[in-house]
ROVEX-422388 format. One record per residue (C-alpha): residue in three letters; x, y, z. Coordinates in nm, 3 decimals. Layout:
   code        xx        yy        zz
    ALA         X         Y         Z
...
//
This chain:
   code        xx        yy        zz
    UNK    10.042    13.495    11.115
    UNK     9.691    13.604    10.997
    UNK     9.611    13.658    10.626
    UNK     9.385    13.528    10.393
    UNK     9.643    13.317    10.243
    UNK     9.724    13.170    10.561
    UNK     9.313    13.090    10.673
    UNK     9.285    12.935    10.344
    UNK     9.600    12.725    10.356
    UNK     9.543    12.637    10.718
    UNK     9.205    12.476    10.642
    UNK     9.335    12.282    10.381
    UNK     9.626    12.154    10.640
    UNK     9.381    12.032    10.854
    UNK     9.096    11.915    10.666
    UNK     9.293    11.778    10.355
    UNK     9.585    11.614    10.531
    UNK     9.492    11.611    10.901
    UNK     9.781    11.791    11.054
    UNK     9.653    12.067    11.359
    UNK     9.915    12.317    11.302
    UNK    10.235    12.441    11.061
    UNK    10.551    12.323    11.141
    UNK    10.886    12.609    11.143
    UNK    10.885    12.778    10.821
    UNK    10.594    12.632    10.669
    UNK    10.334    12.903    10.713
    UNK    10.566    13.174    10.589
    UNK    10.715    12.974    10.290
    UNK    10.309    12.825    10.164
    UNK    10.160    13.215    10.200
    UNK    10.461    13.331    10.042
    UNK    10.385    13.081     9.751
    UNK    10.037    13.137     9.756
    UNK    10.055    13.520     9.743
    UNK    10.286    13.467     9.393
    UNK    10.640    13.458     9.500
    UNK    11.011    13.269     9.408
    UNK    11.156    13.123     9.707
    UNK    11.466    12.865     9.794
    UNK    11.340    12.632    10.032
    UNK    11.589    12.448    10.247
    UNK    11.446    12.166    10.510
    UNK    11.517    11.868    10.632
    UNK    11.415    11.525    10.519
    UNK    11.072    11.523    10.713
    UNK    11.057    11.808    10.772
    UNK    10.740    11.846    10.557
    UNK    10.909    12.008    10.205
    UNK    10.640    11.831     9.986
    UNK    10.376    12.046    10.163
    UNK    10.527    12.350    10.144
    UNK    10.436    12.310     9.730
    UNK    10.136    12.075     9.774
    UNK     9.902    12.307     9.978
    UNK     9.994    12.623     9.798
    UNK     9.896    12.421     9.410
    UNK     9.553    12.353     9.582
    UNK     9.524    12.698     9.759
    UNK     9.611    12.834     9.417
    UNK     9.396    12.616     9.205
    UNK     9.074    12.748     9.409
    UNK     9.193    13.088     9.353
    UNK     9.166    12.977     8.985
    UNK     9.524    12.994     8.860
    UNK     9.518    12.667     8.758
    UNK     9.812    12.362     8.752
    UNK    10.095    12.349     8.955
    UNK    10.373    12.141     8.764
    UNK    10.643    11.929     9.030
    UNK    11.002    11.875     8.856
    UNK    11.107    11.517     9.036
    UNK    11.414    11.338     8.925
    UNK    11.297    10.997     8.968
    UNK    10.957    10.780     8.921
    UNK    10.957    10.599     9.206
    UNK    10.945    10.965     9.367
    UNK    10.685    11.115     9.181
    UNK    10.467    10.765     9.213
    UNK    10.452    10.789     9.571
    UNK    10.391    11.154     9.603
    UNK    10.088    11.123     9.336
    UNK     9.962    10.769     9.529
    UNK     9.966    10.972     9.879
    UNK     9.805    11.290     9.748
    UNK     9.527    11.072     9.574
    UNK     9.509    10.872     9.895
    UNK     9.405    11.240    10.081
    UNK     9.156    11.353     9.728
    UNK     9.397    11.539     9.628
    UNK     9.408    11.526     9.170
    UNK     9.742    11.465     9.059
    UNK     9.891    11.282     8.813
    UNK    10.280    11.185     8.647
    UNK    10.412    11.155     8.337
    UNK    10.734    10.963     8.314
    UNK    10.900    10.681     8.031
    UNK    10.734    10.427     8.157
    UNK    10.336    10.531     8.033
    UNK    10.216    10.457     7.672
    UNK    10.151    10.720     7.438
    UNK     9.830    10.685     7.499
    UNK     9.860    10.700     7.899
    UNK    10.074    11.010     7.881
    UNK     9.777    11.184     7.641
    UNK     9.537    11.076     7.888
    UNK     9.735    11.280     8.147
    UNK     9.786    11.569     7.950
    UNK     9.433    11.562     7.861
    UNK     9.361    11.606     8.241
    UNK     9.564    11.869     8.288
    UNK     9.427    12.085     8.015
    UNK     9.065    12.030     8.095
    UNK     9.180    12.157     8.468
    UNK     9.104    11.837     8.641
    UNK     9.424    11.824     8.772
    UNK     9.565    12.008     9.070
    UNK     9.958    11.867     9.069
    UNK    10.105    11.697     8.770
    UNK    10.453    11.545     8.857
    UNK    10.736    11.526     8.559
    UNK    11.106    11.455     8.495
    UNK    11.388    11.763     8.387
    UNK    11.389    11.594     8.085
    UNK    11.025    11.587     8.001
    UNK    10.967    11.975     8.156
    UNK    11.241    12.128     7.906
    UNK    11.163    11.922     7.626
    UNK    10.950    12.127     7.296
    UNK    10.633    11.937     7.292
    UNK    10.616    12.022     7.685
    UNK    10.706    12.369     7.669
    UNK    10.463    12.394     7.418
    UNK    10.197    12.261     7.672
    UNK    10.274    12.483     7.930
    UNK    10.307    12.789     7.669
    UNK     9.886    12.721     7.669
    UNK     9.793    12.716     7.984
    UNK    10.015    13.033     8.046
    UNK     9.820    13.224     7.786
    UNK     9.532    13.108     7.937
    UNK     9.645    13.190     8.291
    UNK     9.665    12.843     8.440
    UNK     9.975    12.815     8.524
    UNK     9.964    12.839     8.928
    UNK    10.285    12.768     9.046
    UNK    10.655    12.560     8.953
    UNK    10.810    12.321     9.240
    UNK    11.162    12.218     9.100
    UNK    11.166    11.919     9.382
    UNK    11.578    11.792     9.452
    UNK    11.708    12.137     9.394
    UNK    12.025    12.074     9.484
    UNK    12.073    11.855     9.140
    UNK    12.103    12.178     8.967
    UNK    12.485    12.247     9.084
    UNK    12.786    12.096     9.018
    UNK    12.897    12.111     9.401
    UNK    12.537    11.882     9.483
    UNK    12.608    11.574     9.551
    UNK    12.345    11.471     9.285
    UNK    12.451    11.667     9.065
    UNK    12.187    11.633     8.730
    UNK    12.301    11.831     8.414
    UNK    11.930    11.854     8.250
    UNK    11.853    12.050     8.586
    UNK    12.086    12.323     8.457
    UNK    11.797    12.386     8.179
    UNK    11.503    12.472     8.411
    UNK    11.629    12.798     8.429
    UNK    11.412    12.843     8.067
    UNK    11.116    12.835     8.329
    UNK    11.163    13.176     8.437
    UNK    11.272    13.318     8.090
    UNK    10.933    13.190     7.927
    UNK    10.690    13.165     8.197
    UNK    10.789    13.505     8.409
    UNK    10.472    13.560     8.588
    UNK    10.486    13.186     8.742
    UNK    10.602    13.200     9.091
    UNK    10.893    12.909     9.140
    UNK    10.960    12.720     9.428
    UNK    11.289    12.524     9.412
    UNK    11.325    12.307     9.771
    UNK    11.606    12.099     9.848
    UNK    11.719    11.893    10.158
    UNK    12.056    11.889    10.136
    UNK    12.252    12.243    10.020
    UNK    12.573    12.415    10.200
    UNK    12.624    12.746    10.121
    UNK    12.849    12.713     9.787
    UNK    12.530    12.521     9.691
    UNK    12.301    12.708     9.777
    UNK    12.451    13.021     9.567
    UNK    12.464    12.782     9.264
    UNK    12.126    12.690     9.265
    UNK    12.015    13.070     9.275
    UNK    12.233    13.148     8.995
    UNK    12.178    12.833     8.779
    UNK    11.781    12.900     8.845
    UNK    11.761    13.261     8.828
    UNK    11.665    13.295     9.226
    UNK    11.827    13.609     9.282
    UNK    11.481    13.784     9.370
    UNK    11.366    13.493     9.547
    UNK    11.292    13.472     9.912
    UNK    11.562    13.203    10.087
    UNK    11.425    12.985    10.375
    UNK    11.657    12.784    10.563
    UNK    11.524    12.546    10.839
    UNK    11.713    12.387    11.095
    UNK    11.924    12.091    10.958
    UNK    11.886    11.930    11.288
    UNK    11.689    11.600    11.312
    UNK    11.699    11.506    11.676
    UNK    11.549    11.170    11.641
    UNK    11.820    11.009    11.475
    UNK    12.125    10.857    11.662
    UNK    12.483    10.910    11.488
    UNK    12.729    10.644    11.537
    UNK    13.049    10.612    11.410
    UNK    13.322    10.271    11.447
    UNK    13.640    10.183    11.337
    UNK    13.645     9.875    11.071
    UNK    13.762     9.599    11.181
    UNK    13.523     9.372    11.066
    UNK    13.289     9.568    10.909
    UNK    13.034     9.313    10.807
    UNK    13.040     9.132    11.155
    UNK    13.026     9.488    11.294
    UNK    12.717     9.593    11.085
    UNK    12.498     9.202    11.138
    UNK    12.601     9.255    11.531
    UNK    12.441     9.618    11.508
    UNK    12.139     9.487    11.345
    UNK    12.056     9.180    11.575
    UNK    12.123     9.402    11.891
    UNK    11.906     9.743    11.811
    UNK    11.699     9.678    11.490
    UNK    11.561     9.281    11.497
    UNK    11.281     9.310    11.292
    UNK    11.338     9.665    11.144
    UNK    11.359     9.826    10.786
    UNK    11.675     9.964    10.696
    UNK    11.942    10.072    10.444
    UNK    12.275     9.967    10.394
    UNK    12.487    10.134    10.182
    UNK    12.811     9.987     9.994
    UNK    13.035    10.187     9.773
    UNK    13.055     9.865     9.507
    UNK    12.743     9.683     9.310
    UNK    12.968     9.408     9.380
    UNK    12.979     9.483     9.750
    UNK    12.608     9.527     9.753
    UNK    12.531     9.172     9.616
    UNK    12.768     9.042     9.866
    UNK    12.688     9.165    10.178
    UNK    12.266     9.101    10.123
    UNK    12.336     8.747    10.028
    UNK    12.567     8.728    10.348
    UNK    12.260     8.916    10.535
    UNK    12.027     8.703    10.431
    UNK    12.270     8.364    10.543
    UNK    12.246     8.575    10.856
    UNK    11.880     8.537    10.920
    UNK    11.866     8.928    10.810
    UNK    11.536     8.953    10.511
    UNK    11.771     9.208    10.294
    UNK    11.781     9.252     9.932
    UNK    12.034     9.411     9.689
    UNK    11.962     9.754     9.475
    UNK    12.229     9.923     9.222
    UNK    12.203    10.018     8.898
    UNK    12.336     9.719     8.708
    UNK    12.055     9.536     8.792
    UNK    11.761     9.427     8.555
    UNK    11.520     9.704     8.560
    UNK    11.246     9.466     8.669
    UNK    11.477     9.324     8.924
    UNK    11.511     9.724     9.057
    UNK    11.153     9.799     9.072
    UNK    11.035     9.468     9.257
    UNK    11.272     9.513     9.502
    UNK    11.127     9.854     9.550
    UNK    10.810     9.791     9.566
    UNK    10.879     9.519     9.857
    UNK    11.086     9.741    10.051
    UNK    10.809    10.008    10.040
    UNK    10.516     9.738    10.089
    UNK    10.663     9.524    10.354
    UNK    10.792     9.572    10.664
    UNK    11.128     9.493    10.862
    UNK    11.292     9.445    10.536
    UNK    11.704     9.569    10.476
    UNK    11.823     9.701    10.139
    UNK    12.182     9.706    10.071
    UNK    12.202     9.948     9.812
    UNK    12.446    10.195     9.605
    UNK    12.365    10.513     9.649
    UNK    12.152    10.479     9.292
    UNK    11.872    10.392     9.600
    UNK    11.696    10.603     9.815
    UNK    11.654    10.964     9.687
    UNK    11.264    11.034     9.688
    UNK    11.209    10.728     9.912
    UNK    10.874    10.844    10.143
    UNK    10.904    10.518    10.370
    UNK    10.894    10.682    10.723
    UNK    10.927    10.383    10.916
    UNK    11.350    10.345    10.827
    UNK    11.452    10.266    11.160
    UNK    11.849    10.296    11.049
    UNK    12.056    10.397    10.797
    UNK    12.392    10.210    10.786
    UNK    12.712    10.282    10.545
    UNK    12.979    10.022    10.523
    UNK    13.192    10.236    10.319
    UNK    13.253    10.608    10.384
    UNK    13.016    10.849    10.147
    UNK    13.219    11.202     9.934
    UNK    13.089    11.449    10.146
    UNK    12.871    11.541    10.468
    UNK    12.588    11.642    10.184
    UNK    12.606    11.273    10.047
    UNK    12.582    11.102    10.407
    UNK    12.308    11.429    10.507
    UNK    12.096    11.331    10.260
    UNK    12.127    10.892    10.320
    UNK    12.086    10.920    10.679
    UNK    11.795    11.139    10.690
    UNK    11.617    10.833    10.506
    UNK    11.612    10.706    10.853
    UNK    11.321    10.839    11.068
    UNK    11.092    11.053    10.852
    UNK    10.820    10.960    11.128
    UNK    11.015    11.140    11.407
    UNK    11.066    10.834    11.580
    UNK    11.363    10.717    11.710
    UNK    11.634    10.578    11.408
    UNK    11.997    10.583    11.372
    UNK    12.235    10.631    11.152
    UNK    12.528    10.412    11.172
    UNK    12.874    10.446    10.953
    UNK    13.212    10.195    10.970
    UNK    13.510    10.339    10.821
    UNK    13.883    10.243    10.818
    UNK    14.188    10.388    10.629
    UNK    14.083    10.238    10.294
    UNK    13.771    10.448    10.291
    UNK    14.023    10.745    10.365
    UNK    14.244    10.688    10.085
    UNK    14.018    10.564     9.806
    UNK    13.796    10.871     9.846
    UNK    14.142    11.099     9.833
    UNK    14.247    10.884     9.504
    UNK    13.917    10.948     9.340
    UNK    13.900    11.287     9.406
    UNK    14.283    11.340     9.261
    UNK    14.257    11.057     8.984
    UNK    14.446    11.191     8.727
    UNK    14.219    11.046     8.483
    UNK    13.945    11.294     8.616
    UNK    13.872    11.566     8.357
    UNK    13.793    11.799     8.677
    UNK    13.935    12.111     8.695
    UNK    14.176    12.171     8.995
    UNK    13.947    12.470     9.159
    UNK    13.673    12.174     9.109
    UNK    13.910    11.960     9.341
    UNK    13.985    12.156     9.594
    UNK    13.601    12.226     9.641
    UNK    13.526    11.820     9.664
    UNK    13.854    11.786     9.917
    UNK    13.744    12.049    10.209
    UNK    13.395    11.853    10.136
    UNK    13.562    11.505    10.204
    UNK    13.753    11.675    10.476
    UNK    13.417    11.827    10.640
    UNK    13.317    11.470    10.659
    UNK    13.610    11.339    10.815
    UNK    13.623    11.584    11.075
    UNK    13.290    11.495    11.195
    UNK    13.431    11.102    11.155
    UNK    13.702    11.172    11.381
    UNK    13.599    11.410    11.639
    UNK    13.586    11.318    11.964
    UNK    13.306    11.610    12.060
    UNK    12.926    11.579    11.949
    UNK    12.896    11.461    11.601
    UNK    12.547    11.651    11.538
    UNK    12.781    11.972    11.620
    UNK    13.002    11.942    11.346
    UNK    12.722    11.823    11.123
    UNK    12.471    12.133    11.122
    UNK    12.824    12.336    11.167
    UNK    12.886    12.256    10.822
    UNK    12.544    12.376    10.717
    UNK    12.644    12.724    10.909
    UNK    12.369    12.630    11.188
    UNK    12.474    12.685    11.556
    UNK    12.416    12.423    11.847
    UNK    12.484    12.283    12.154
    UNK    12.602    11.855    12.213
    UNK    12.295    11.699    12.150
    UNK    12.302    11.400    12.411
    UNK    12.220    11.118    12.066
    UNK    12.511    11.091    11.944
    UNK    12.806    10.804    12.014
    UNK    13.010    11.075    12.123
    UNK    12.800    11.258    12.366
    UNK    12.633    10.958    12.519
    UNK    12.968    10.794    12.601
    UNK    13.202    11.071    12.554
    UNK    13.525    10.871    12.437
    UNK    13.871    10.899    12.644
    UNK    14.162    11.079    12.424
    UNK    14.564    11.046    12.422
    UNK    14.802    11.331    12.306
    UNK    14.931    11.144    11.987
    UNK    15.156    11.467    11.852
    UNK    15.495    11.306    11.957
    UNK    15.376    10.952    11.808
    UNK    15.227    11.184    11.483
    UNK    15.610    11.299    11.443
    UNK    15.759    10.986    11.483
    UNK    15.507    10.830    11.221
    UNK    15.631    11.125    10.956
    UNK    15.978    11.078    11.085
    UNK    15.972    10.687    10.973
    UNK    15.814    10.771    10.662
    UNK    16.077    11.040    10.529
    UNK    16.346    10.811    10.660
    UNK    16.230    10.521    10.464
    UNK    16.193    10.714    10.134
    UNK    16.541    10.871    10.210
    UNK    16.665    10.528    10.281
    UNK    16.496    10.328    10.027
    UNK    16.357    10.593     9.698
    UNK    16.032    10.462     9.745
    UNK    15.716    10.430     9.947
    UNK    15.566    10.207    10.159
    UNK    15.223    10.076    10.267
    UNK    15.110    10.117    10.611
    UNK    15.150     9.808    10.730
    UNK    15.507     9.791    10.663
    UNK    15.559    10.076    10.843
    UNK    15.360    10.002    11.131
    UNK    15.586     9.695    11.156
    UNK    15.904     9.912    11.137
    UNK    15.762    10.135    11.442
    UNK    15.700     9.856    11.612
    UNK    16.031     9.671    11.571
    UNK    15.868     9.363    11.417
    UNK    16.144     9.218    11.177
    UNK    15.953     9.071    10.937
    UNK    16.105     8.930    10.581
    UNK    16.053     9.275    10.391
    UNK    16.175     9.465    10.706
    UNK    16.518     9.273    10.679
    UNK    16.513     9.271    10.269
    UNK    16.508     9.667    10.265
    UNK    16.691     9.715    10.571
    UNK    16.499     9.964    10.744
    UNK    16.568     9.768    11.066
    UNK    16.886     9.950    11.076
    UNK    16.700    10.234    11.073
    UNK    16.663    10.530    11.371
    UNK    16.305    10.511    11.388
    UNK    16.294    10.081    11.443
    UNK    16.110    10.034    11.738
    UNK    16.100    10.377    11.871
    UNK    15.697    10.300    11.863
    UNK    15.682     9.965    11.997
    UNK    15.480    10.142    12.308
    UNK    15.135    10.106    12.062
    UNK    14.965     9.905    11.943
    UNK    14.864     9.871    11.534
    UNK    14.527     9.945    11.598
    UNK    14.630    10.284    11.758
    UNK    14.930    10.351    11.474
    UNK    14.650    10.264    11.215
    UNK    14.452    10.545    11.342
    UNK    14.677    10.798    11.360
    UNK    14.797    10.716    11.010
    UNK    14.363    10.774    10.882
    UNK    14.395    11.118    11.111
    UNK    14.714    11.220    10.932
    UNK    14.602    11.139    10.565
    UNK    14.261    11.354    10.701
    UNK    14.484    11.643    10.779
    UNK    14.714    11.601    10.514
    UNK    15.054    11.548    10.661
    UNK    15.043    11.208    10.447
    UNK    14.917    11.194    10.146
    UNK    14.831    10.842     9.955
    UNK    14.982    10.744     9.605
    UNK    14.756    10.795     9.357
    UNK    14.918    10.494     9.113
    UNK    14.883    10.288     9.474
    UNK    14.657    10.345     9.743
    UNK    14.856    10.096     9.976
    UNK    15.166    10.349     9.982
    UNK    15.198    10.684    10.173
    UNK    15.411    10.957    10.151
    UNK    15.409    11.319    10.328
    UNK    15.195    11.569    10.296
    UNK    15.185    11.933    10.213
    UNK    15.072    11.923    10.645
    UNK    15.345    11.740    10.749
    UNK    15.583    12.002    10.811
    UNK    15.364    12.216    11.120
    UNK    15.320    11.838    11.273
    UNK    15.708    11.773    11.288
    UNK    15.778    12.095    11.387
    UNK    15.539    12.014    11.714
    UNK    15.292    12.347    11.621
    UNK    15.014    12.148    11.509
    UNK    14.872    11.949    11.817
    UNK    14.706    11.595    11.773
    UNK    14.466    11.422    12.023
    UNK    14.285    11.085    11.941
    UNK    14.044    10.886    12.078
    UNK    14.199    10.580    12.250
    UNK    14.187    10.328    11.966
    UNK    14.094     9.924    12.192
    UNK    14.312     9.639    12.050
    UNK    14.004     9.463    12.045
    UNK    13.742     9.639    11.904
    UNK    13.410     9.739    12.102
    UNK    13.102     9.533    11.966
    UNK    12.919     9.689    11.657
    UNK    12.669     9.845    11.884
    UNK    12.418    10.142    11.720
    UNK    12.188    10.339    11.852
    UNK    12.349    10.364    12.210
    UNK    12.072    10.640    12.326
    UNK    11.963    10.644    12.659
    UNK    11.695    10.394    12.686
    UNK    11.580    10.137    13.005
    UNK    11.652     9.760    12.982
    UNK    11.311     9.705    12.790
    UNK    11.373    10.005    12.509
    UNK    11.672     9.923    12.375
    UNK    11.540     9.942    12.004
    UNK    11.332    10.202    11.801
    UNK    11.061     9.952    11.804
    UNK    11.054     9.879    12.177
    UNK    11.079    10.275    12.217
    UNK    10.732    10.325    12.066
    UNK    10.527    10.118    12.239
    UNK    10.716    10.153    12.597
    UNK    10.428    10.406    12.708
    UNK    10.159    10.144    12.577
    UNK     9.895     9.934    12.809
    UNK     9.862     9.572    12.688
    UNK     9.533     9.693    12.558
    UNK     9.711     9.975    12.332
    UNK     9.953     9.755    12.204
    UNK     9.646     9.498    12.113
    UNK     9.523     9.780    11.927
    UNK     9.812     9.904    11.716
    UNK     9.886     9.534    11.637
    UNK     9.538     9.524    11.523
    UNK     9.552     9.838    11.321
    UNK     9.902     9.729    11.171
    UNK     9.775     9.429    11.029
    UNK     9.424     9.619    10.878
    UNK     9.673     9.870    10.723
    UNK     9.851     9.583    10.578
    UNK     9.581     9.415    10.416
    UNK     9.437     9.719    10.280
    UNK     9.735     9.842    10.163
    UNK     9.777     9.505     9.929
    UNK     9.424     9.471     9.840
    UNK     9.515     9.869     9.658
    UNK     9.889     9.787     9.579
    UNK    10.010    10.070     9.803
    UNK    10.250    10.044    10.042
    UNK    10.120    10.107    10.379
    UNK    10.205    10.387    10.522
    UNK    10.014    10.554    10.220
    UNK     9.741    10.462    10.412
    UNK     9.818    10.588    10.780
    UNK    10.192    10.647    10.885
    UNK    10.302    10.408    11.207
    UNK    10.253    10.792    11.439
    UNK     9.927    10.838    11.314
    UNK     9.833    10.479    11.414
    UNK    10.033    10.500    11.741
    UNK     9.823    10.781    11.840
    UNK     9.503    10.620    11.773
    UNK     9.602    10.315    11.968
    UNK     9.654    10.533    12.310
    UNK     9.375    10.793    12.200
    UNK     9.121    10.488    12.158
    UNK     8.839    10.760    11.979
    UNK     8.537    10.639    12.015
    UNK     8.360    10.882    11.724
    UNK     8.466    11.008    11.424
    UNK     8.472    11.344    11.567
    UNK     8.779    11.215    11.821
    UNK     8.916    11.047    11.530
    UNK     8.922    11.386    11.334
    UNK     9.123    11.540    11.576
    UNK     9.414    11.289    11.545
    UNK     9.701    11.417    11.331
    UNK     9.739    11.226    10.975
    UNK     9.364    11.209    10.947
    UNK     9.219    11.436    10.722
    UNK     8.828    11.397    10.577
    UNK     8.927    11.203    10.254
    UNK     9.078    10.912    10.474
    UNK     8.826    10.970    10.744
    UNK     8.536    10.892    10.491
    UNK     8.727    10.598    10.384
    UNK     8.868    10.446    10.693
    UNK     8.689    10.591    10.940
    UNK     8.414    10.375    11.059
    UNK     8.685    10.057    11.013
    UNK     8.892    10.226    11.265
    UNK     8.684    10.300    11.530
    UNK     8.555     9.917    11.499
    UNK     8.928     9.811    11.540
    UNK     8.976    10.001    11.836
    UNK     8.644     9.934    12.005
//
């Protein structure tokens, strides 16, 4: 590509933020922005989406145009966007609740005097009167450059962050017509995806869809047993050391499982929404700030977190939808180093996520639903399958590829049993019970009755007198317990609303026990395999992320980097940053093995641009010399 647009935004890549080159879409989606056009922008969770906004405002504002206003849903978002941009000389500012009325004047003061290039706000704040009435200025003075509506997805009902006051931005267009819009998103499938161009008015707009695929992250998926055991063994054996996220359905499940961490020898700390707001924000800020620390969070944590060095994302319970678990895991990695993403689930996550999706209490509409079901069911597929996860994952986001070789699956491709006959003999037992008995049972029960255990409530019904006693005493519960979580996936049982612990058949139970519908598992251990994560292929001495950066180190590189780690640290506290602000952990990898000797070989490292080269620059080259 070779336009002015794309000279102009090129230089400011590499001199403002020290990258070489564009990455995918980039180039096309900035000169598209910079020459005055709408466009959807779908990428990946570092994939480099805040650029594709950042580098047009500045292109834009030396063309003259003016102010280029972000819509963020969150502070701690727009705070670390603002901190990194003022980190590389970029102006930009926020206004959010927590400023005076005095510090939010002083902003907007800023702004209209053109000293600012980016100024970051809530939905709330961008559609409210005295805001519109802002922007109505600037317009009529033609310095308005450019709207980023950041978290696009939030817009539609079938997001899974789904923020009514987006709905309203759409005013953006009707006032301000001759502003070009960018609306960028992470996370969209494709009935997204035509809801945000509708809700926004995007019709016209250009749609850019990068690959969904981020290589360096490792999915895993177990079977519960015991999922906390499961999760602390997964942490001491790949991640010692590492930050991470752990999310829990439950504030009460949060609470528990970081105080259990913690009497673990794990450094974790809770996050969820009931906490004290102060409580919230400090825990934040150390998360961000220090290293090796583990949140265990709701999922009211993590959108808009920039820390790149999350070595793993972990779920104890099951997220609503592949968008949902999408959007955690690709917390993990934003540095392109190795991470993984690591889920337990069991029948209760099946079951609870079915009851809340058909709780009768739900004012949702039935089409509304269906729509959240085949998402649940998206997710479960790629829970269950016993072919590359990453397949099925980027499937769902209509992107073709081939097994990956980092996933659980594909790395140790699982063995598989023809469970159709057992399937039948499962739904068998259940209609026999309900005919025998009017009512429904829990699983366990009727494991027991396959089985031919005759326990107390097996004699007090009399189901041992039953044609399907025993006829499954050949498996084991673990195996029966997974065939019952594939068959309430698929349907053919479905789980009482009034009471999760009792199943009945399904609207899919009919093509199972006629024998048309085929059902292979993977062979389900009695005792379960240790909560093992990452599993990639790695030597002896590599077997965690950590390890897997340094592995191509000297001892005098790895002198270096621990050198430049703890400078970055200091400096980072002595400005109240956290520290990859400064330099992310690549950017100081590279200089360790680089070893520039001027600030000329230091300027051709990628992350250094001339604002942090003026700054850091001479301290650098001391460290490494």
């Amino acid at each position: 590509m070779s336009s002015p647009a794309f000279s102009q935004a090129l230089h400011v890549l590499q001199q403002v933020f020290g990258y070489p080159a564009f990455r995918g879409l980039q180039a096309e989606i900035i000169a598209n922005a910079i020459d005055g056009h709408d466009a959807l922008v779908l990428m990946p969770t570092g994939g480099g989406k805040s650029l594709c906004y950042q580098i047009p405002a500045i292109v834009r504002q030396q063309q003259g145009r003016g102010l280029t206003v972000v819509v963020s849903p969150l502070i701690a978002l727009m705070h670390d966007q603002v901190r990194a941009l003022q980190q590389v000389g970029v102006a930009a500012q926020c206004l959010h609740s927590a400023l005076d009325f005095a510090q939010a004047q002083s902003v907007l003061a800023q702004a209209r005097s053109g000293q600012l290039t980016l100024l970051y706000a809530a939905p709330e704040r961008v559609t409210s009167a005295p805001f519109q009435d802002f922007l109505a200025a600037l317009y009529q003075r033609g310095q308005l450059a450019l709207f980023a509506i950041d978290e696009a997805h939030c817009v539609s009902q079938w997001g899974h962050d789904f923020r009514p006051e987006y709905r309203q931005l759409a005013l953006l267009h009707e006032r301000f017509p001759q502003v070009p819009r960018l609306a960028l998103t992470a996370t969209a499938d494709a009935v997204t995806r035509e809801d945000i161009i509708e809700r926004l008015q995007l019709q016209q707009a250009q749609c850019y869809v990068s690959s969904f695929d981020r290589p360096n992250i490792c999915y895993h998926v177990v079977e519960k047993s015991d999922a906390r055991r499961q999760l602390l063994r997964f942490i001491e054996d790949e991640h010692e050391g590492d930050a991470g996220i752990v999310y829990c359905q439950s504030r009460k499940k949060v609470e528990e499982t970081a105080e259990w961490l913690v009497q673990n020898g794990i450094d974790a700390l809770p996050y969820h929404a009931g906490l004290p707001a102060d409580e919230r924000q400090r825990h934040q800020d150390r998360f961000l700030r220090e290293e090796g620390l583990v949140m265990t969070a709701t999922i009211a944590f993590g959108m808009g977190i920039d820390k790149p060095d999350v070595r793993f994302v972990a779920h104890l319970d099951m997220p609503k939808n592949i968008e949902g678990y999408y959007q955690e895991t690709g917390r993990a990695g934003r540095d392109g180093l190795p991470a993984d993403a690591w889920m337990a689930y069991g029948l209760a996550d099946v079951v609870n996520q079915r009851r809340m999706i058909d709780d009768p209490q739900s004012p949702a509409s039935e089409a509304h639903r269906q729509v959240m079901r085949a998402k649940l069911d998206a997710l479960l597929a790629m829970a269950e399958t016993t072919e590359c996860r990453r397949v099925h994952l980027l499937a769902y986001f209509g992107e073709h590829s081939e097994p990956c070789g980092n996933c659980d699956n594909c790395l140790f491709p699982p063995e598989t049993w023809d469970a159709t006959e057992a399937a039948r003999k499962l739904l068998s037992c259940i209609w026999r019970v309900q005919q025998k008995s009017g009512i429904a049972f829990g699983a366990g029960h009727l494991i027991d009755i396959l089985r031919g255990k005759p326990t107390p409530k097996v004699e007090q019904h009399g189901h041992a007198q039953l044609s399907t006693f025993g006829i499954g005493a050949d498996l084991g519960e673990r195996q029966w317990s997974t065939l019952i979580r594939q068959l309430v996936a698929r349907d053919a049982i479905v789980a009482d609303a009034a009471s999760f612990n009792t199943l009945r058949l399904g609207p899919a139970a009919k093509a199972v026990l006629a024998g048309t519908q085929p059902i292979r598992l993977r062979v389900a251990s009695e005792k379960p395999a240790r909560g093992n994560g990452s599993l990639r292929r790695a030597t002896p001495s590599t077997s965690s992320a950590r390890d897997a950066q340094l592995v191509q180190l000297d001892a005098a590189a790895r002198q270096r980097l621990q050198s430049l780690k703890a400078w970055r640290a200091e400096v980072a506290r002595e400005h109240g940053m956290p520290a990859y602000v400064i330099f992310h952990d690549a950017t100081l990898l590279a200089i360790a093995t680089a070893q520039p000797g001027t600030l000329d070989d230091l300027r051709g490292i990628s992350g250094v641009g001339e604002k942090k080269l003026q700054a850091y620059g001479e301290e650098v080259l001391r460290l490494c010399r």
